[in-house]
N, C-alpha and C positions, 0 to 999 in steps of 0.2 A: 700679435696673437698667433699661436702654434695650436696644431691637432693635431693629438698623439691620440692612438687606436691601437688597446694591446687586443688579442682574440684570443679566444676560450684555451688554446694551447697551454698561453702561457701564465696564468694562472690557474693552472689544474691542482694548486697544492699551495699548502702556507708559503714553500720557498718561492716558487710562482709570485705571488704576492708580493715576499721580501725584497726579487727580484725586479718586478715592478718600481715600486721604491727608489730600488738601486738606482736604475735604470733613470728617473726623478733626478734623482740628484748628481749623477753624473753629467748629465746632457742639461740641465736647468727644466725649471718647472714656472717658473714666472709666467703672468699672460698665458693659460695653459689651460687646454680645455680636454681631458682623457677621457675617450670612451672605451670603455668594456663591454668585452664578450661573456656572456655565462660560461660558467669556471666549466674547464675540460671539457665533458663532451654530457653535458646538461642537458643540453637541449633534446638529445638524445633518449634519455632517461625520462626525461617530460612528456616525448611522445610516446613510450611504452604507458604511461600513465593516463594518455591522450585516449590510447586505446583502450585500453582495460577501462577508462570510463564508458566506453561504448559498445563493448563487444566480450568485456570479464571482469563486470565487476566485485566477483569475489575477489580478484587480485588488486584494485586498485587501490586501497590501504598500502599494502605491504609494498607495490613499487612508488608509492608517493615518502615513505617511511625510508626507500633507498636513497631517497633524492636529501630528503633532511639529514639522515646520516651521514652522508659525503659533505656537506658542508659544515656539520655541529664537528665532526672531526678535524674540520679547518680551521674553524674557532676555536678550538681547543689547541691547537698550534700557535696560535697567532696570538691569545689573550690570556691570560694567566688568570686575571679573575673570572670566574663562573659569573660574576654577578654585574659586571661589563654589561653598559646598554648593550650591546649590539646585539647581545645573544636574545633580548626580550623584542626588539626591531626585526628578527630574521623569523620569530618565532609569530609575531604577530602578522608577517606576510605571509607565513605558511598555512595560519590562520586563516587567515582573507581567500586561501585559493581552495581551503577546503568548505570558504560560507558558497565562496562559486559551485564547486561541485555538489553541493546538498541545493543548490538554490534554481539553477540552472535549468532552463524550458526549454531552451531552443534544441532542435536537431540537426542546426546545421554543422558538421565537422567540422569549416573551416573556419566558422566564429568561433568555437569553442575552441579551436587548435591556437588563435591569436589567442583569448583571454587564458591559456595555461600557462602556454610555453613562455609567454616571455615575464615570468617571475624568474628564470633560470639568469636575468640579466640584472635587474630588482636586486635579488640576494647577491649578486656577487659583487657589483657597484658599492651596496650598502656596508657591504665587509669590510671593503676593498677601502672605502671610503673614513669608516673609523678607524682602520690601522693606520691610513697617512697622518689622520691627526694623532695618534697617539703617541708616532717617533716625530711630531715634529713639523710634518709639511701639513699646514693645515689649509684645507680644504673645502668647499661647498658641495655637498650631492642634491642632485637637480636629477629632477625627473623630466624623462627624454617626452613622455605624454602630454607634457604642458607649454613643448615646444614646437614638435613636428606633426603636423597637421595633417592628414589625408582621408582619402576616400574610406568607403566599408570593400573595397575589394579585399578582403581578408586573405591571408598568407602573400599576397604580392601586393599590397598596396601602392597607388600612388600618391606622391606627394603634391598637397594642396601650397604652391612655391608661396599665393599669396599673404597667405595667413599665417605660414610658418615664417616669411622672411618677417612680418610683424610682429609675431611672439617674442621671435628671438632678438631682434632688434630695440624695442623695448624691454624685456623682462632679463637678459641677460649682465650677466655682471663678468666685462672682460678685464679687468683688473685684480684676478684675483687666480686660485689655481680649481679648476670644475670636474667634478666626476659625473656623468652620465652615461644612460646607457643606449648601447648599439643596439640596432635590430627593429628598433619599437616604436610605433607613433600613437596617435588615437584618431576616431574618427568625429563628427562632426555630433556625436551623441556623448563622447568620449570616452565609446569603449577602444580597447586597445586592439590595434593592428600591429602587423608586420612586413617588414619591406623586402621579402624573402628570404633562404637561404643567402648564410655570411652575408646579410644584409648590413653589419657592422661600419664596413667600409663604407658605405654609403651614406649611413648616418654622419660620419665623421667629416663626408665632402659638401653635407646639406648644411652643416654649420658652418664649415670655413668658408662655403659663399657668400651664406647670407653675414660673416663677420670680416669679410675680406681680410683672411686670416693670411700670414705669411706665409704658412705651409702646411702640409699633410704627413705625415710620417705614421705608417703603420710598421707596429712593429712583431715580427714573425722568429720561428725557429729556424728560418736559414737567412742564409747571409743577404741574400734580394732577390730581384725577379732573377728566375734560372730560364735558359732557356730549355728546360721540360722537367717534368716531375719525377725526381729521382725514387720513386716510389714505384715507375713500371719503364722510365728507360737509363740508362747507364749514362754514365758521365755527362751527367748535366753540366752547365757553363754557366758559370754568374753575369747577368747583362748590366755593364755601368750606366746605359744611358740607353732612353727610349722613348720616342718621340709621344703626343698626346693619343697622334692616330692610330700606331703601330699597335701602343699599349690598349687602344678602344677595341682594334683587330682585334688583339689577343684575348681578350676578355671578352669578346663577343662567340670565340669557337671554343670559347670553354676555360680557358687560363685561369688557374684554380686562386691564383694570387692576388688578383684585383678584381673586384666586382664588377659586373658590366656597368651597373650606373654610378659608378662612383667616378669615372674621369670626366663626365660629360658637364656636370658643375665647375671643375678643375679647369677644365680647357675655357670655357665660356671665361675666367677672369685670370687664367696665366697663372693661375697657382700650381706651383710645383710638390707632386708626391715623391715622398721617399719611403722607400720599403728597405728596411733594415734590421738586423739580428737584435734579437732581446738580449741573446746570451756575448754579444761582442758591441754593444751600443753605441761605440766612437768608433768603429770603423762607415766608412761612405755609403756601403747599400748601392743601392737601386735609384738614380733619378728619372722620375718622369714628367717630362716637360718639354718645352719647345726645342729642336732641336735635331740633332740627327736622329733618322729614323731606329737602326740599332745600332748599340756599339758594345760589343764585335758585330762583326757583319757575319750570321752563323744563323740557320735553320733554328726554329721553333719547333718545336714537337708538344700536342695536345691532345689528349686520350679523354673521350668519354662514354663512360660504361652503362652496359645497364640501360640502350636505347632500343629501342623498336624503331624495325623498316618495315613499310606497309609500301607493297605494289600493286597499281592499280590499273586494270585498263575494261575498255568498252566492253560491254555482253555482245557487241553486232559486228566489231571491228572496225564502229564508226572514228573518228579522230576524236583523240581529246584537243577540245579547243576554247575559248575563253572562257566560256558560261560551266562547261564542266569544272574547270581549274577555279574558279570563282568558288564553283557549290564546294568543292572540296575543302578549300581555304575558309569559309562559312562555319562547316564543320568541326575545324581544328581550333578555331577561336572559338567554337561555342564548348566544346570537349575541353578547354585549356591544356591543350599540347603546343607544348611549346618546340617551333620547326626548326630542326640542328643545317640539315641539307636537302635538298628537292632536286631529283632530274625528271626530265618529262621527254618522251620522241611521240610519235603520230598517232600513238595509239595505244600507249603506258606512262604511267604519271608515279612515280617514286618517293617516298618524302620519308627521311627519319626523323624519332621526335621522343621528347624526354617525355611520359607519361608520369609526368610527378601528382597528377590528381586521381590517379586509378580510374580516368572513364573510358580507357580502351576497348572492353567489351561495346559500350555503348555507342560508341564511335562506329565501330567494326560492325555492330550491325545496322546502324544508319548507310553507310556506304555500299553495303552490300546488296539494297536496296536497288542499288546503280551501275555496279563495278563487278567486275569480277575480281576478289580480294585473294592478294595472299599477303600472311605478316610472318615475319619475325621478330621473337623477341631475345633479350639480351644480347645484344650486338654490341660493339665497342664502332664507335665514332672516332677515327684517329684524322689530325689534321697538321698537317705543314706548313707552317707561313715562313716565304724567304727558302725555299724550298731548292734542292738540286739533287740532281739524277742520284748520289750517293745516297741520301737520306731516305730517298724513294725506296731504294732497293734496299736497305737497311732496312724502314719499315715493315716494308711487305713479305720480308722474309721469312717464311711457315706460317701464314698466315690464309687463310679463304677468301677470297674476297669477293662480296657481294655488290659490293657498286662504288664508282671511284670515278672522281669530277676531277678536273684540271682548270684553274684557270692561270691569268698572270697573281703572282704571287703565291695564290694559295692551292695547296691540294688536299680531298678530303674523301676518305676511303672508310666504308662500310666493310667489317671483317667480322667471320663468325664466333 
């Protein structure tokens, strides 16, 4: 049994798709279980829709009307008859997400953020899924909610391991080739969750666990793990080999290419991932597995945008000391700020941290309550694993720099 995980990149378009395909039958599809991303940048477009149901809905029509067009244009590439299930199948799920939005009580954002967005995975699976049989590679679509099991913590969910290794272990059919989707579980009522941002990945390492699958292979628009993102630094480097923990580093200070919980299933049974080009699909990629740690032996570089650093220290000049750094940690988990880096001396307490729930304000003045607070916001997080004095000074160069940790291995620098 193989998992293959293409993501939203690469089927942003019918040739994305045909691509896909290709991709199928070049490399074999047997025993083969594909997860997809919603096509291009869907998900995106779902949460303009997310909003304008909460906050305008005189637009929420017409940016739900963008979302069906970008795909009816797909189907219309892809199928020659107008009168093709698939088009009356895409149409009855658009259906189903406008009985939600007419039907819907709840105020909480982030139930309602799982039951929209992830139709953007729904529709593209289901496309994606009649074209394979239509040239040929026929297929089964399975729905990712009647496999993976979790909580109601809605947009980050966890996975409920016991239920899920049961579903899938009984209701699955590994003899055959499976299209399902990334990102999505349900919870214990069977409304739909999500297991984060590019939660795809993860989806794909919760199956090969529980099927003791012979490998992982996502596949992307560049050739494999790079060591940094050629989108803010220069001459990135392809990495052939990288060990389970290097690669767990990596994705834990932000490495955009592997999802942090997607190796820790991996490693638990010695399944090896491969990350590898859609657009070159028999060349080697990226192995990650047991092994040397990196190969090249060459700096990491990892950029993230878009954080807030909060400094914090006594109203009296007393010490911060454990029961302060306790309340504070208290706060972040109850705020859901998720903490990128933390320094602390005798009497100021430091922590950056991705505000991806908007409850900064609320935070800020909870703490204030105790602290004397200064924040900033829009900071870039930049970090180095495998790190040397070159790289340092390369980084840092024209740059502000608001706070900066050293340890062995890794370095990690707040910049304005």
């Amino acid at each position: 049994m193989q998992v293959f995980k293409f993501g939203g990149a690469s089927v942003k378009d019918a040739n994305g798709v045909k691509n896909l395909a290709s991709v199928l039958q070049k490399v074999g599809y047997n025993n083969t279980l594909v997860v997809v991303s919603a096509m291009g940048k869907t998900t995106n477009a779902l949460e303009v829709v997310i909003n304008n149901y909460f906050n305008n809905k005189a637009e929420l029509q017409s940016s739900l009307q963008e979302v069906k067009k970008y795909h009816n244009s797909i189907l219309l590439d892809l199928f020659d008859n107008e009168h093709h299930a698939v088009f009356k199948n895409v149409s009855n799920l658009f259906d189903e997400l406008n009985r939600f939005l007419d039907s819907n009580k709840s105020p909480d954002y982030n139930f309602v953020y799982d039951q929209i967005v992830g139709f953007g995975e729904l529709v593209s699976t289901l496309i994606i899924s009649h074209y394979l049989n239509d040239i040929g590679l026929k297929n089964t679509w399975l729905d990712v909610r009647e496999y993976i099991k979790t909580d109601n913590y809605y947009r980050r969910s966890n996975v409920n391991w016991e239920d899920t290794q049961h579903l899938i272990t009984t209701k699955f059919n590994t003899f055959t080739l499976n299209i399902t989707q990334g990102f999505l579980g349900s919870d214990a009522n069977n409304f739909t969750t999500t297991l984060g941002r590019e939660g795809s990945d993860y989806t794909a390492a919760i199956f090969a666990y529980c099927l003791n699958a012979e490998s992982v292979t996502i596949w992307k628009d560049v050739p494999g793990v790079l060591n940094a993102d050629p989108r803010y630094f220069e001459n990135a480097q392809l990495l052939n080999m990288i060990s389970y923990r290097e690669a767990i580093e990596l994705a834990f200070y932000g490495a955009s290419v592997i999802h942090p919980k997607t190796l820790q299933p991996l490693q638990g049974k010695e399944i090896p991932l491969y990350v590898k080009s859609f657009l070159n699909p028999e060349k080697s990629g990226t192995k990650v597995g047991k092994g040397t740690a990196l190969e090249p032996d060459i700096p990491c570089f990892i950029v993230k945008k878009n954080q807030v650093l909060i400094s914090l220290s006594s109203l009296n000049f007393s010490y911060i000391v454990e029961e302060n750094i306790s309340e504070i940690f208290s706060l972040l988990h109850l705020y859901k700020m998720k903490v990128d880096v933390i320094q602390n001396s005798a009497i100021s307490f430091s922590v950056c941290v991705d505000n991806m729930y908007n409850n900064l304000d609320k935070l800020l003045q909870h703490l204030k309550a105790k602290f004397k607070v200064s924040c900033q916001e829009n900071v870039s997080l930049y970090t180095i694993r495998n790190y040397n004095d070159k790289a340092i000074q390369q980084l840092e160069q024209g740059k502000t720099i608001l706070l900066k940790q050293l340890t062995q291995g890794t370095i990690q620098i707040v910049t304005q």
